[in-house]
C-alpha positions as CSV (number, residue, x, y, z in Angstrom):
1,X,0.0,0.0,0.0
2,X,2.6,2.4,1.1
3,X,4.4,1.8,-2.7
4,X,1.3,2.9,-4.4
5,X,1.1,6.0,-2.2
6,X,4.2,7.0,-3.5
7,X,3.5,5.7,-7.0
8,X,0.1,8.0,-7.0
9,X,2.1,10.8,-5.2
10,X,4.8,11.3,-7.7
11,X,2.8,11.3,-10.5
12,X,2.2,14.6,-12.7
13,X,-1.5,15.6,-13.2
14,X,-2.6,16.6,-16.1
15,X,-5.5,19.7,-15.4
16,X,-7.7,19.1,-18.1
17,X,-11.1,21.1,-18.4
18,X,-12.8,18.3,-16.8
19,X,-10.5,18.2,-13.6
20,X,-10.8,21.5,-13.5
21,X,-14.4,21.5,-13.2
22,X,-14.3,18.7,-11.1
23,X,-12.0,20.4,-8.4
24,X,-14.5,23.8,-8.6
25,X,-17.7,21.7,-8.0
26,X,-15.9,19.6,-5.2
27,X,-14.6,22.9,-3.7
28,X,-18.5,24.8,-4.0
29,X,-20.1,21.4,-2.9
30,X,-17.9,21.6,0.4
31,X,-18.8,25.1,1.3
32,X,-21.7,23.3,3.2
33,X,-20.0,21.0,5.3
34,X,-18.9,23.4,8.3
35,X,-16.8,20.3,10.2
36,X,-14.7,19.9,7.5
37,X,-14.6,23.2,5.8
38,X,-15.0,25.3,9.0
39,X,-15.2,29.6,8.9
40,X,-13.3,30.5,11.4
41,X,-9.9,29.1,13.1
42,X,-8.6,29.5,16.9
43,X,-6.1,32.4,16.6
44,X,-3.7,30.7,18.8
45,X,-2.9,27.8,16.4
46,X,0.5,28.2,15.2
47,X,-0.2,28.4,11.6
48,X,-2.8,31.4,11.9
49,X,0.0,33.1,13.9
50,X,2.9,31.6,11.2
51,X,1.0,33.4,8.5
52,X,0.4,37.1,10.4
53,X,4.4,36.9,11.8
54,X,5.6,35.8,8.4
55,X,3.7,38.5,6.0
56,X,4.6,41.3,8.4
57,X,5.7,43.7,9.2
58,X,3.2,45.5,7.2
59,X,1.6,49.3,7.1
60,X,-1.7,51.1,6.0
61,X,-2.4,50.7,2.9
62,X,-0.5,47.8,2.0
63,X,-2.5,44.7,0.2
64,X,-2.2,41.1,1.4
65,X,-3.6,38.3,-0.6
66,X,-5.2,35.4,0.7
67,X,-4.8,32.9,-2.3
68,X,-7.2,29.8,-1.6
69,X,-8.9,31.4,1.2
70,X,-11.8,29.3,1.9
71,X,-14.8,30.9,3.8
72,X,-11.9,33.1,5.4
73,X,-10.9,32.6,8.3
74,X,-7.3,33.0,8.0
75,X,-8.2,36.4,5.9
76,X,-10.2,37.3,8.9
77,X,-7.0,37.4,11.6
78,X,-4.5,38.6,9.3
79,X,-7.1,41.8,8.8
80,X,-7.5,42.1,12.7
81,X,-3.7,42.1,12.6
82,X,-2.9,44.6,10.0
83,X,-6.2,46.5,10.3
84,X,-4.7,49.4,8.2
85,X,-3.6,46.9,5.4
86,X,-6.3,45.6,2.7
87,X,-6.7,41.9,2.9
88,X,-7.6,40.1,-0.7
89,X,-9.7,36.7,-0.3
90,X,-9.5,35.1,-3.5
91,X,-11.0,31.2,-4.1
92,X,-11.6,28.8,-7.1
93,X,-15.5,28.5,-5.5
94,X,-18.1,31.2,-5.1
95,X,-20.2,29.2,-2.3
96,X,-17.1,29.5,0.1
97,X,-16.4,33.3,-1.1
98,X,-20.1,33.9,0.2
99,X,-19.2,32.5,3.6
100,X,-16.3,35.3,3.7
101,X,-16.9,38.6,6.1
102,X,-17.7,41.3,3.9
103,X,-14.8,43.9,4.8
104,X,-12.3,41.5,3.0
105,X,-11.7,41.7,-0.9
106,X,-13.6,39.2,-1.8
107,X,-12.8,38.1,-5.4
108,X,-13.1,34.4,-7.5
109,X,-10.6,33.3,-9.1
110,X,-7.4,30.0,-10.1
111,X,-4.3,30.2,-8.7
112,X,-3.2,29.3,-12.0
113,X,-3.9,32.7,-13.6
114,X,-4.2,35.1,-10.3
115,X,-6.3,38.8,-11.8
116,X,-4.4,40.8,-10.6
117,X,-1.4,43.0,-12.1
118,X,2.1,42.1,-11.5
119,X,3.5,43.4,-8.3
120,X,0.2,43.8,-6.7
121,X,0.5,43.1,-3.4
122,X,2.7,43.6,-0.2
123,X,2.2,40.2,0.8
124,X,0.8,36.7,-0.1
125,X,0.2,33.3,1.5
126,X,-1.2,30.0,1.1
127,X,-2.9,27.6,3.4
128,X,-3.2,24.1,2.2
129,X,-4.3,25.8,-0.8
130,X,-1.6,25.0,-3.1
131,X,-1.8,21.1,-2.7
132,X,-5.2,21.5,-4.8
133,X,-3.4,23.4,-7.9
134,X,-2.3,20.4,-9.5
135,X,-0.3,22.8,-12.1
136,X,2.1,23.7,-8.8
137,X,5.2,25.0,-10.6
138,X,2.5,27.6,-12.5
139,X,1.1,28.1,-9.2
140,X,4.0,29.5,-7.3
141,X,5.3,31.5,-10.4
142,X,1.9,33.3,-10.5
143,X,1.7,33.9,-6.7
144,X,5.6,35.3,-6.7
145,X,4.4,37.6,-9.7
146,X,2.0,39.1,-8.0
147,X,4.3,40.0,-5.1
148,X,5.9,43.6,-5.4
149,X,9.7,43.1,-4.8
150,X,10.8,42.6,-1.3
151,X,7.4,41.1,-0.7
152,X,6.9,38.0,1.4
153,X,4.5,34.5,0.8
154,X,4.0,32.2,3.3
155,X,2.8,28.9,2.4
156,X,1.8,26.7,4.5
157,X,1.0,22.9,3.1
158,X,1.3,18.6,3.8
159,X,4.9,17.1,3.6
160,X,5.2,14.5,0.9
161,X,7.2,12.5,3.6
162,X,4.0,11.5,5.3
163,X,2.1,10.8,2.2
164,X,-1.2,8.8,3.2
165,X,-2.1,9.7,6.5
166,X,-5.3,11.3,5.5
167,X,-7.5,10.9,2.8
168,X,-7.2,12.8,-0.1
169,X,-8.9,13.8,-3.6
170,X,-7.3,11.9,-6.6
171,X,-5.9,15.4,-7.4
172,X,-4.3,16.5,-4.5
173,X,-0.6,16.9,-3.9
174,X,1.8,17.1,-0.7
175,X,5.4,18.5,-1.4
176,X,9.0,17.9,0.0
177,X,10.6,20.4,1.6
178,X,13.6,21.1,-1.1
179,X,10.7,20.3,-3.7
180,X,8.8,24.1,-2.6
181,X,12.5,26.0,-2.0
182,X,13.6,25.2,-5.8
183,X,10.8,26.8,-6.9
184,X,9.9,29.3,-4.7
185,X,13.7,30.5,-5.4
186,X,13.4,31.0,-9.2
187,X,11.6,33.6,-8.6
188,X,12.6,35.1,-5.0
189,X,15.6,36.1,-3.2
190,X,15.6,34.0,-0.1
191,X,13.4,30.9,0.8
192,X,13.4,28.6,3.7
193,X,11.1,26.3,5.4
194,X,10.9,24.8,8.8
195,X,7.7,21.7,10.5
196,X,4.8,23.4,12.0
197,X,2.6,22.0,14.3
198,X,-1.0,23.1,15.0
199,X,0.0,24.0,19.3
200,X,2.6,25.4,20.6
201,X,3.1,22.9,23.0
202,X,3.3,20.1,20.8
203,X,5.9,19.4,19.0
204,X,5.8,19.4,15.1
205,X,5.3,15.9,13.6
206,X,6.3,16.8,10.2
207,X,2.9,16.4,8.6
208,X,2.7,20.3,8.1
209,X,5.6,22.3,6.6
210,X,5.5,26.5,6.6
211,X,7.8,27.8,3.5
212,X,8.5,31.4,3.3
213,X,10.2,33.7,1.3
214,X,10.8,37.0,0.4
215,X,11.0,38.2,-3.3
C-alpha cells in the first residue's frame, strides 16, 4: 500500500477542463460541510499566527492576498492584525467566497492565472491551498508575480514524507521540503522552510511544513 502511495504521489496531473471542473464543484459542494470546511480558526494555532508573523511587518495601505482562502478565516486574523492593510480573499468556489466577512476583498478566481497585475501586493500566503493546484510550478510563479519586490509569501501545506495519512482527492498533492524551495527561489531572493505543528506545545510531527520567502 505504502508503494502505491508514492507511486500515485509522484505522478504529474494533467488539469484538463474536466479536472478543473471537477475540483471547482468539489470545492462549492464543500462550502456546506462546516466540520470539514470550517469559517473561522482559533487564533492561537501556530499556523494562523505563522502566516500574520511571516507577511509582516506590514503598514496602512498595504495589500495582502489570501490565495485559496476558503470561507476566510485565516483572511479574517491577518485583517484584525494589519487593520490598516487591505486583505484580498481570492478562491476557485463562489459558495465558500459567500461565507467570507464582507470587509475582506472578496474576489473568485485559479491560482493558475491570479487577476491581478504584476507586483500587486505587499504580501501573499497560502494555506493548504496549493496542494489543490495540480499545475504547482504555475502556481508558485503566478503567486511570486503578483508579489511587489521585497514582498513575502507564506505557504503553509502537507509534507510528501508523510504521504497517506489522510484521505485525499485523486488530485491533491503534498510536497518535500527542497521540492517548494527550488521553486519558490526562481523567482525570490531567499526561501526557507521549517515543520509546523497546530499547538505550541506540541511538537511538530512533520505532517505540516511553513515555506517562506521573500522576493
Amino acid at each position: 500500500m505504502r508503494f502505491f502511495g508514492r507511486f500515485f504521489q509522484n505522478r504529474k496531473p494533467q488539469l484538463t477542463p474536466d479536472l478543473a471542473a471537477e475540483i471547482r464543484r468539489s470545492f462549492e459542494q464543500a462550502a456546506a460541510d462546516e466540520e470539514h470546511f470550517p469559517s473561522s480558526i482559533d487564533p492561537r494555532i501556530l499556523h494562523v499566527r505563522a502566516v500574520i508573523e511571516g507577511v509582516g511587518p506590514i503598514g496602512a495601505g498595504a495589500r495582502v492576498l489570501d490565495a485559496g482562502c476558503g470561507k476566510g478565516r485565516f483572511a479574517v486574523h491577518v485583517a484584525n492584525a494589519y487593520p490598516g492593510a487591505l486583505v484580498v480573499a481570492l478562491d476557485l468556489a463562489c459558495a465558500m467566497l459567500r461565507c467570507a466577512p464582507p470587509h475582506l476583498g472578496r474576489v473568485a478566481g485559479s491560482m493558475l492565472e491570479l487577476p491581478f497585475p504584476d507586483s500587486s501586493f505587499d504580501a501573499a500566503y497560502a494555506t493548504e491551498s496549493l496542494e489543490h493546484a495540480v499545475d504547482i510550478e504555475r502556481a508558485v510563479g503566478e503567486l511570486c508575480r503578483v508579489l511587489k519586490p521585497g514582498g513575502r509569501l507564506v505557504i503553509i501545506d502537507k509534507n510528501a514524507r508523510h504521504w497517506g495519512r489522510l484521505e485525499t482527492p485523486p488530485w491533491e498533492k503534498w510536497f518535500r521540503e527542497e521540492e517548494l524551495l527550488r521553486l519558490l527561489r526562481r523567482h525570490c531572493r531567499s526561501a526557507a522552510c521549517r515543520p509546523i505543528s497546530y499547538w505550541e506545545d506540541v511538537a511538530p510531527d512533520g505532517l505540516f511544513l511553513c515555506w517562506i520567502a521573500v522576493k
